[in-house]
N, C-alpha and C positions, 0 to 999 in steps of 0.2 A: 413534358409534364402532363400527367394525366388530369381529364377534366374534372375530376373529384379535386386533385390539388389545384387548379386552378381558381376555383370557384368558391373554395374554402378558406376560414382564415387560415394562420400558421401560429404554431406551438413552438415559442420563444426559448430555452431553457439559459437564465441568466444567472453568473455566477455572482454573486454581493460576497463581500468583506468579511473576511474571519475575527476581525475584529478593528483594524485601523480604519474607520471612514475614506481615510483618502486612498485606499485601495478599488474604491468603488470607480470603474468605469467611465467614462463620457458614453459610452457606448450601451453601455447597461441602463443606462440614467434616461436615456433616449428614449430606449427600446418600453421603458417601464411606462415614461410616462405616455407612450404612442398607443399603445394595447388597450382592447376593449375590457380585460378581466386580467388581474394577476391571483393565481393559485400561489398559496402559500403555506409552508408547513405550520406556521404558528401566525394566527394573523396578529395577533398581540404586538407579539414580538417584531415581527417587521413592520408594525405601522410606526414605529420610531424612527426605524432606517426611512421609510418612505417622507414622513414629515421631516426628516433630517435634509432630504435635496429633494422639495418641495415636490413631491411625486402624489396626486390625488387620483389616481387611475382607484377605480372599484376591486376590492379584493374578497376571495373567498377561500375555504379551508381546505387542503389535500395533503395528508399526512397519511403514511404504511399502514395506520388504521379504518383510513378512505374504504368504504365499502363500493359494490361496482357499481350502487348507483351514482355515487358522485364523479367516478372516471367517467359515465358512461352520459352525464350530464356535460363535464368537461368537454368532451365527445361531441356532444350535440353542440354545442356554441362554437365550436370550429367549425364544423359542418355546416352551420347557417352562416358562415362568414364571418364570425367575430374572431378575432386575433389572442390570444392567453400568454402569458409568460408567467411560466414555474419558478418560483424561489425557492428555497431551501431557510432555515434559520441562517444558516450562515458556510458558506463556500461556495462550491460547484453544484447541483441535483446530483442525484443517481449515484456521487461517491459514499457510501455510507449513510446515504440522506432517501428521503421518497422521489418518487419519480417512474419506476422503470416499468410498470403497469399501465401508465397514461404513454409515455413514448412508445411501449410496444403494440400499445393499440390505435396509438394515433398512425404509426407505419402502416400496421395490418391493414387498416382504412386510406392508405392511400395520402395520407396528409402530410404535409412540409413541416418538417423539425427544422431549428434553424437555433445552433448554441451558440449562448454571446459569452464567450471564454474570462477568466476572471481568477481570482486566488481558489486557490484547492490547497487543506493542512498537509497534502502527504506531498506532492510538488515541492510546498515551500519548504518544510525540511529536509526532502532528498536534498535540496539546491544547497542547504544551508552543511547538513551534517556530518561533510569528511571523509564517508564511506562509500564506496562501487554504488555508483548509481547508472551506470549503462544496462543495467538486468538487475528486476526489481522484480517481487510479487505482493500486491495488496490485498492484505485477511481483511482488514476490515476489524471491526472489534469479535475479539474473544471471546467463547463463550463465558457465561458469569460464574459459571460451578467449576467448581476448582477443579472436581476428577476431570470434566471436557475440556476445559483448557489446558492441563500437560499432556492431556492426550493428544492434543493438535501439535501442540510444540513438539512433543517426541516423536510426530510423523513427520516434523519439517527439520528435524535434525541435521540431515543431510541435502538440504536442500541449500544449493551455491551461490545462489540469489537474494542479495538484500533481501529483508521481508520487512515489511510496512503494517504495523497494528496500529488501530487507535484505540483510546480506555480513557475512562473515565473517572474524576478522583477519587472517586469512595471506592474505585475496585485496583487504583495501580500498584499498593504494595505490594496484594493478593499476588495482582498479574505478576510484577517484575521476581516475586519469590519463584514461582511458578516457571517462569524461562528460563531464570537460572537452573532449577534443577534437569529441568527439559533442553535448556541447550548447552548448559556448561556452565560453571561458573566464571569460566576465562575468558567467554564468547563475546569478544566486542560488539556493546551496542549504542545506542543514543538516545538519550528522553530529550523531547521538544516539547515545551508547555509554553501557554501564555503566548504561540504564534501569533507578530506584528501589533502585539499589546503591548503594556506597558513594562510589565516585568517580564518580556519573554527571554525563557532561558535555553538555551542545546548545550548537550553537558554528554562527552563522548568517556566511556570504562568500560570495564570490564561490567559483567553484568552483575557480580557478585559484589564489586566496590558499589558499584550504583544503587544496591540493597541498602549499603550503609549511608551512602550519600545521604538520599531521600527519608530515610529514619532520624539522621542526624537532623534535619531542619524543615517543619512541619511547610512552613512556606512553600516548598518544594512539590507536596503532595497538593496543591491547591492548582483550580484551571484542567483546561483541558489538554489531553497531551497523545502523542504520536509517538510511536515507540518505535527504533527501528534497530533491527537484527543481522550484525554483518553477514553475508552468507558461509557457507561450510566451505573450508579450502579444497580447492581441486588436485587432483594426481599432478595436473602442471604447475600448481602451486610451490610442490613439497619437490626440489630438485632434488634428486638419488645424488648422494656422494660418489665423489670417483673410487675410492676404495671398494664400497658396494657392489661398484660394477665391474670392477676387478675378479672380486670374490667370487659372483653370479658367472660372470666368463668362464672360471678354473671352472668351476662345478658343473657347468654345463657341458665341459668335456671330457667327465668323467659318471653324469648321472643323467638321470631323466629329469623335464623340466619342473615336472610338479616336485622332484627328491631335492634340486640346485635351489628353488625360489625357498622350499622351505628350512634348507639349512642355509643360505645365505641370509635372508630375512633371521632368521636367532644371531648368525654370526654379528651382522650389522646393524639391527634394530631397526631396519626399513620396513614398512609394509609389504607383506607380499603380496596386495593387489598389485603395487607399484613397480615389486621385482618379476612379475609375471607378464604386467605388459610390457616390458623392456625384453623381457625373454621371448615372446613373439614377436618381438619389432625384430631381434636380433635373428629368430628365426627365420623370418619372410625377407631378411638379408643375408643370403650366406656369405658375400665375399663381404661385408662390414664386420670390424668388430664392436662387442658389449660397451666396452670404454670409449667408443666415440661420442 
């Protein structure tokens, strides 16, 4: 440890409650009440949670709109040894919340970050919503203009990986029309609102019935929510029929590979990215055959 960290306080990053209280911590509760200054995105707002598990530690304001001198204030109170713990309104810091300006300068400086782990929305509904969650990608929210947000979506078309958005209620019908056209309208996905609240609901369709879903019952459109996007099937996904490779075999010994994959693929209706890498697999094996 360097004597800058040494001698310095450390910069706590604790996650509070997305919305059930008893999600909060022993550990967070500790840590809140031990520190010389808690930074918070809305001090309003979390002096409820604080007076809720009698937390009177001093707090002050650091939200995305934070100018540098107040990181750089932040800054100096580590630095003379005072200890900080970042809040967020509600989850983890730095997932879609403020934070990554003060952590990346509290590194650059040499100072001890120290995360006191806690509920995060996009965790709690991967854990919940039924869908590939070993490979995942988080946007984050959406842009809010309609043309930037199908433009994102039609660039992640093809992308195999869950995808994790969050949105907000006055923009989710926008969003979910919007996905549908950008990712399908058959493209399974899941809305999560109202995470460890009271009416929290995960509600898994197509993205096109989920249009209607949320239209049908305004209730639905209310809370905050997490949208999550199955990913696009992979070539290992879509097994070649045995016929297929039957056909792709004949022709391959009578054509070239690009003339065999593209009248096999009409014959069959398989893709011919799909018939093409079978036809090099088949290649780089000559004593195997196609149909194995």
């Amino acid at each position: 440890m360097s004597d800058t960290a040494s001698s310095s306080g450390t910069l706590y990053i604790v996650a509070t409650p997305i919305g059930n209280l008893g999600d909060m911590t022993s550990r967070a509760i500790e840590t809140l009440k031990a520190v010389d200054l808690i930074a918070a995105e809305d001090t309003r707002h979390s002096a409820r949670l604080l007076q809720h598990f009698g937390i009177q530690t001093r707090m002050t304001s650091y939200h995305d709109f934070s100018d540098d001198a107040r990181v750089e204030l932040l800054l100096h109170n580590l630095l003379d040894g005072q200890s900080v713990a970042l809040i967020s309104d509600a989850g983890t810091p730095l997932i879609s919340d403020p934070g990554y300006r003060l952590v990346n300068r509290a590194r650059e400086r040499g100072l001890r970050v120290v995360p006191i782990p806690g509920v995060c929305a996009m965790t709690t509904a991967l854990s919940a919503a039924g869908i590939p969650s070993d490979r995942f990608a988080f946007e984050g929210f959406p842009p809010a203009k309609h043309t930037s947000r199908l433009k994102l979506f039609q660039a992640l078309v093809q992308e195999t990986r869950t995808l994790v958005f969050y949105e907000s209620p006055h923009r989710i019908l926008e969003c979910v029309d919007d996905m549908a056209a950008g990712f399908g309208f058959d493209r399974t996905a899941v809305i999560a609102r109202e995470l460890t609240k009271t009416f929290e609901t995960i509600h898994c369709d197509t993205l096109g019935s989920l249009q209607h879903w949320l239209r049908a019952d305004e209730n639905q459109q209310r809370g905050e929510f997490v949208v999550l996007i199955k990913g696009a099937a992979t070539e290992q996904d879509e097994e070649i029929p045995a016929d297929a490779k039957r056909i792709l075999q004949v022709l391959m010994e009578e054509l070239s590979v690009k003339q065999a994959v593209s009248l096999a693929s009409r014959l069959s209706g398989v893709k011919k990215n799909q018939l093409y890498a079978l036809a090099l697999a088949s290649a780089a094996k000559p004593d195997d055959t196609v149909a194995q």
